[in-house]
C-alpha positions as CSV (number, residue, x, y, z in Angstrom):
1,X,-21.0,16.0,4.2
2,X,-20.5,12.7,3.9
3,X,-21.5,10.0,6.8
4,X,-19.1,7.1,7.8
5,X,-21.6,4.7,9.2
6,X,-20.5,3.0,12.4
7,X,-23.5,1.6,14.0
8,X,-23.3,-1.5,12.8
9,X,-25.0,-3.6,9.9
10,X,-28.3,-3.9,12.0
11,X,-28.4,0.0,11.9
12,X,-28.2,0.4,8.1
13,X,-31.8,1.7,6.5
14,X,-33.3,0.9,3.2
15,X,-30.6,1.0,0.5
16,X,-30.9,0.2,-2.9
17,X,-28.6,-2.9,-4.0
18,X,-24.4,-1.2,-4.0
19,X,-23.0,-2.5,-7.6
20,X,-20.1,-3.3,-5.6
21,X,-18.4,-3.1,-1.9
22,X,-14.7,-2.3,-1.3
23,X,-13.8,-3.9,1.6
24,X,-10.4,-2.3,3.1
25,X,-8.5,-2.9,6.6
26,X,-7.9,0.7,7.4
27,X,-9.4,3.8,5.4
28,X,-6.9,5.0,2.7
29,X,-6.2,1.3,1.5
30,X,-9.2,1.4,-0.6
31,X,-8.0,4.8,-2.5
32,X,-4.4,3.6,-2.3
33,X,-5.5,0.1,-4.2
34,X,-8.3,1.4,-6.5
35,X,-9.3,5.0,-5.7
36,X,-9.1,5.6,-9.6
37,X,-11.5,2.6,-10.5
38,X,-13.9,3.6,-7.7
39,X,-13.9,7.3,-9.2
40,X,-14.0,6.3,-12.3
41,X,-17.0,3.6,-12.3
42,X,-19.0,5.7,-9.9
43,X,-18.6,8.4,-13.1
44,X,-20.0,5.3,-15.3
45,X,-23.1,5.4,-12.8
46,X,-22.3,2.9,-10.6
47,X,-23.1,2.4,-6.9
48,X,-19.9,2.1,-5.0
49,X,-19.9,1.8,-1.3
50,X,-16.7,1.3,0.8
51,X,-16.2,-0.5,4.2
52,X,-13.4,0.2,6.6
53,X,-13.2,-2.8,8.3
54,X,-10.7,-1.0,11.4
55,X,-10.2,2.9,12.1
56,X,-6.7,2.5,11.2
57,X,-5.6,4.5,14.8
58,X,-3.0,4.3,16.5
59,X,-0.7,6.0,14.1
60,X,2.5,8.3,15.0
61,X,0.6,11.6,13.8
62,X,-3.6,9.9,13.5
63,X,-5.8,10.0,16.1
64,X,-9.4,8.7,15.7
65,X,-10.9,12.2,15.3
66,X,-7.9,12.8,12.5
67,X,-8.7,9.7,10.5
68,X,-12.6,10.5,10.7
69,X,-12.1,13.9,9.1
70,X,-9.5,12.4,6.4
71,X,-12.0,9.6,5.6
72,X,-14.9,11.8,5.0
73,X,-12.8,14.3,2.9
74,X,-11.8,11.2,0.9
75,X,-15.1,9.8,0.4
76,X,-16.4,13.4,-0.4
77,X,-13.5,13.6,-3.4
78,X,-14.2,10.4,-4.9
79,X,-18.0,10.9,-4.8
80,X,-18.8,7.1,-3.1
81,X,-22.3,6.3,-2.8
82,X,-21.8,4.8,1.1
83,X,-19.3,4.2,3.7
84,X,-19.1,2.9,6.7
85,X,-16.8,1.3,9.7
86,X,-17.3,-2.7,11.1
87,X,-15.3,-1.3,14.1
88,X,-13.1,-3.9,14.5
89,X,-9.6,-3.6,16.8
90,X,-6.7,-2.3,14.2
91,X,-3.5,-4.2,14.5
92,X,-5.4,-6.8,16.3
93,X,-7.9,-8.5,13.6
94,X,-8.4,-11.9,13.7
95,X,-10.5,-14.1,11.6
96,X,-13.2,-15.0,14.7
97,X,-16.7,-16.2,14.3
98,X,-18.2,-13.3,15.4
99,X,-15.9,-11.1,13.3
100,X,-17.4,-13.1,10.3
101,X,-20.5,-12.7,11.4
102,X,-20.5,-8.7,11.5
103,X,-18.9,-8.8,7.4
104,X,-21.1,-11.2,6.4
105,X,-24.6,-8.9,8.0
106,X,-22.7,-6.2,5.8
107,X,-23.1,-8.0,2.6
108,X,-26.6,-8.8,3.7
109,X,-27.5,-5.5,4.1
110,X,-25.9,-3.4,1.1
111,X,-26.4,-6.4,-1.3
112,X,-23.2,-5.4,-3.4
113,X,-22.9,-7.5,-6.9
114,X,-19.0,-7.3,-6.3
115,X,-17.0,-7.3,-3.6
116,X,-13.0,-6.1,-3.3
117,X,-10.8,-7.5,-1.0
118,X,-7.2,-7.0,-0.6
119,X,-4.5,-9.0,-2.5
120,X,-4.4,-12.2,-0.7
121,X,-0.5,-12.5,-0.5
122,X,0.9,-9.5,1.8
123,X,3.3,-8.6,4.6
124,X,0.9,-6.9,6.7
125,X,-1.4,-9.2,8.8
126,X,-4.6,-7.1,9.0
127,X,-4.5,-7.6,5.7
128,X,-4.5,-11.0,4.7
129,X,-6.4,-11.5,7.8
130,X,-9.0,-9.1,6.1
131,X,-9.0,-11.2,3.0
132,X,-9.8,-14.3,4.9
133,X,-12.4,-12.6,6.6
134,X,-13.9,-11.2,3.5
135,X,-14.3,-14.7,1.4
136,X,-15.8,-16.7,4.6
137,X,-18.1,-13.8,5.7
138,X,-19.0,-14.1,0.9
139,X,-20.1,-17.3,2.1
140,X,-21.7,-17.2,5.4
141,X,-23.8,-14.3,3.7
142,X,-25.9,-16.5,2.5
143,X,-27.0,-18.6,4.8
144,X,-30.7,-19.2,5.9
145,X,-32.0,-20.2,9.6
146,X,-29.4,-17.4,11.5
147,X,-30.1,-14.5,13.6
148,X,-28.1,-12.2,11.2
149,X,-30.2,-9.0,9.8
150,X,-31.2,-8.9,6.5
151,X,-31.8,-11.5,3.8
152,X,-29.8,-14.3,2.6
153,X,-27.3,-13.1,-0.2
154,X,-24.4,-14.2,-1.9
155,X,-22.0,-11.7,-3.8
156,X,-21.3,-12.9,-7.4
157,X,-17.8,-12.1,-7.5
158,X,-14.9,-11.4,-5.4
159,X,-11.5,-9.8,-6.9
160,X,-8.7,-8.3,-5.0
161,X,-7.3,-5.0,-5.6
162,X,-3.4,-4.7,-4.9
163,X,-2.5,-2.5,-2.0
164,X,0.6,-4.6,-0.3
165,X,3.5,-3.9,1.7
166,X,5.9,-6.5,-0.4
167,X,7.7,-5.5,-3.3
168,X,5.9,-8.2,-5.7
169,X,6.5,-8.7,-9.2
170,X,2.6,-8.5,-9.7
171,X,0.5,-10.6,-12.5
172,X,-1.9,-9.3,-12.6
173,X,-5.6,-10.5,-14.2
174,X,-6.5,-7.1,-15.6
175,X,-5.9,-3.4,-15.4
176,X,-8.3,-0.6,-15.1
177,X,-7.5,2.9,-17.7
178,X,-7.8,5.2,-14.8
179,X,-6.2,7.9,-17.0
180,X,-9.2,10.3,-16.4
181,X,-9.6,9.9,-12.6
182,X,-6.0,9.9,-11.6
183,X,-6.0,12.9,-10.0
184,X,-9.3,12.5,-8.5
185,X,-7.3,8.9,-7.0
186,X,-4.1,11.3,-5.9
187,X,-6.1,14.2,-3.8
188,X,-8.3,11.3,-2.2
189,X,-5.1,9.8,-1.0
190,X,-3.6,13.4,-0.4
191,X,-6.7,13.8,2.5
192,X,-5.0,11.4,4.4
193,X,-2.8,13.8,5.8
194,X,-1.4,12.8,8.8
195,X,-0.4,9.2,6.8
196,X,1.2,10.6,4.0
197,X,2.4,14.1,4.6
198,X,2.8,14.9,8.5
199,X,6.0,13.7,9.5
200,X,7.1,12.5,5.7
201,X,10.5,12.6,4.0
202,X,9.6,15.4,1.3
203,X,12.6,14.7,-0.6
204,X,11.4,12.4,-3.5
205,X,10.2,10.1,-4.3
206,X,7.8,10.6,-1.9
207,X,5.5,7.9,-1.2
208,X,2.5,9.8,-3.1
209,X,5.4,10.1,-5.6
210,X,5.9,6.4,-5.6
211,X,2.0,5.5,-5.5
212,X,1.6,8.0,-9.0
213,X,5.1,6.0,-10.4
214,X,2.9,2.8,-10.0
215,X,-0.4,3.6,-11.5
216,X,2.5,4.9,-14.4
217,X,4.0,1.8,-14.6
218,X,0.6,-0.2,-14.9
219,X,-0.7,2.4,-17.3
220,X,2.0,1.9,-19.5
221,X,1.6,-2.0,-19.6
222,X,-1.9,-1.5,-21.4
223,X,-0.5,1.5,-23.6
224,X,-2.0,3.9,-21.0
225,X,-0.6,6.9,-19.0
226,X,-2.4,5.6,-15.4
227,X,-3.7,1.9,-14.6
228,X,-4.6,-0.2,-11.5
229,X,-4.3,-3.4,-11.4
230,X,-6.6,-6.4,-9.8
231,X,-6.6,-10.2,-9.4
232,X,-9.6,-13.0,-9.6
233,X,-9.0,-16.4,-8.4
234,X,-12.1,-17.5,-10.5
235,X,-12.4,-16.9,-14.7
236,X,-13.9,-13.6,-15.8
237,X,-16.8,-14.3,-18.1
238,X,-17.0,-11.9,-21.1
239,X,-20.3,-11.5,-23.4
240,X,-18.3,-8.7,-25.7
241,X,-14.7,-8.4,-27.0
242,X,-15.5,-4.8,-27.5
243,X,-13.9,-3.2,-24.3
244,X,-10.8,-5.2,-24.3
245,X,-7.5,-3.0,-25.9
């Protein structure tokens, strides 16, 4: 079974280096956002690792024991090589030294190449809260002279994954062919349960109805049947033409 770490970055053993780190507000946003590029670059050989930056709780039909359970049978569908919680107060996150201080020991102690962060522009405030949290703690990762575990490091990259409660006309950088792991992306978000089922309308569209009509819709801009989209503020740097379609 898999374990959802919660004891903190100080508490994490010796790991080798993630490839990257999704960092998501509650558990399901990551697998809403990019469950089909996590399964599908974890196939590839990657390390992924995923950090749940709140338990998500209180919800009208979660409770913390619920979300545990859902989170772990997520994890265990999409095959992710870590996960763990920072603990911090859902529907109360705010962008405080100390919170910065706890994401930023993270990064020092899983060492991911990339980190994911939630689109920057959105409705909900955990999540842009989240973001903010996310780029400062990039930075503060690397500083020297501090009492934070680990050594100094400094993620190459940060891109943002879209998982937003706004009905954008989204841009976006570049899509991900998740054609082969959609359904391995749908039955990680189906283990949230008591988010998406319990207590839904199931007339559709459904809300896992809509989520599939999205991944459609971004397929279809790159001539695929499923896609995901994701943002960079910075340029990508290529070294080969031979992946882009």
């Amino acid at each position: 079974m898999t374990e959802i770490h919660t004891d903190g970055p100080e508490a994490i053993g010796d790991i080798a280096p993630l490839d990257f780190l999704v960092v998501a507000p509650h558990p399901d946003d990551a697998e809403i956002g990019m469950g089909g590029t996590i399964a599908k670059m974890i196939r590839q050989g990657m390390r992924v690792g995923i950090l749940d930056l709140t338990t998500g709780e209180p919800t009208p039909h979660g409770s913390e024991a619920i979300r545990r359970a859902e989170t772990i049978r997520a994890s265990e569908i999409l095959n992710v090589t870590w996960r763990g919680n920072a603990s911090l107060v859902n529907r109360e996150l705010q962008h405080t030294l100390e919170a910065r201080k706890r994401i930023a020991s993270y990064f020092r102690m899983l060492r991911p190449r990339w980190v994911f962060a939630p689109y920057f522009h959105d409705a909900h405030p955990d999540h842009v809260v989240a973001t903010e949290l996310i780029e400062a703690a990039r930075f503060w990762a690397k500083l020297s002279k501090t009492d934070m575990p680990g050594e100094r490091f400094h993620p190459e990259r940060t891109f943002y994954y879209f998982c937003v409660h706004l009905r954008l006309a989204i841009q976006p950088s570049w899509i991900v062919d998740i054609s082969e792991t959609i359904e391995q992306k749908m039955e990680s978000i189906r283990a949230y349960e008591s988010q998406f089922i319990t207590g839904r309308p199931a007339e559709p569209p459904t809300m896992l109805d809509r989520i599939e009509t999205d991944a459609a819709h971004f397929g279809n801009l790159i001539a695929r049947r499923y896609g995901e989209p994701f943002a960079t503020k910075e340029p990508l740097a290529l070294t080969s033409l031979r992946d882009i379609f």
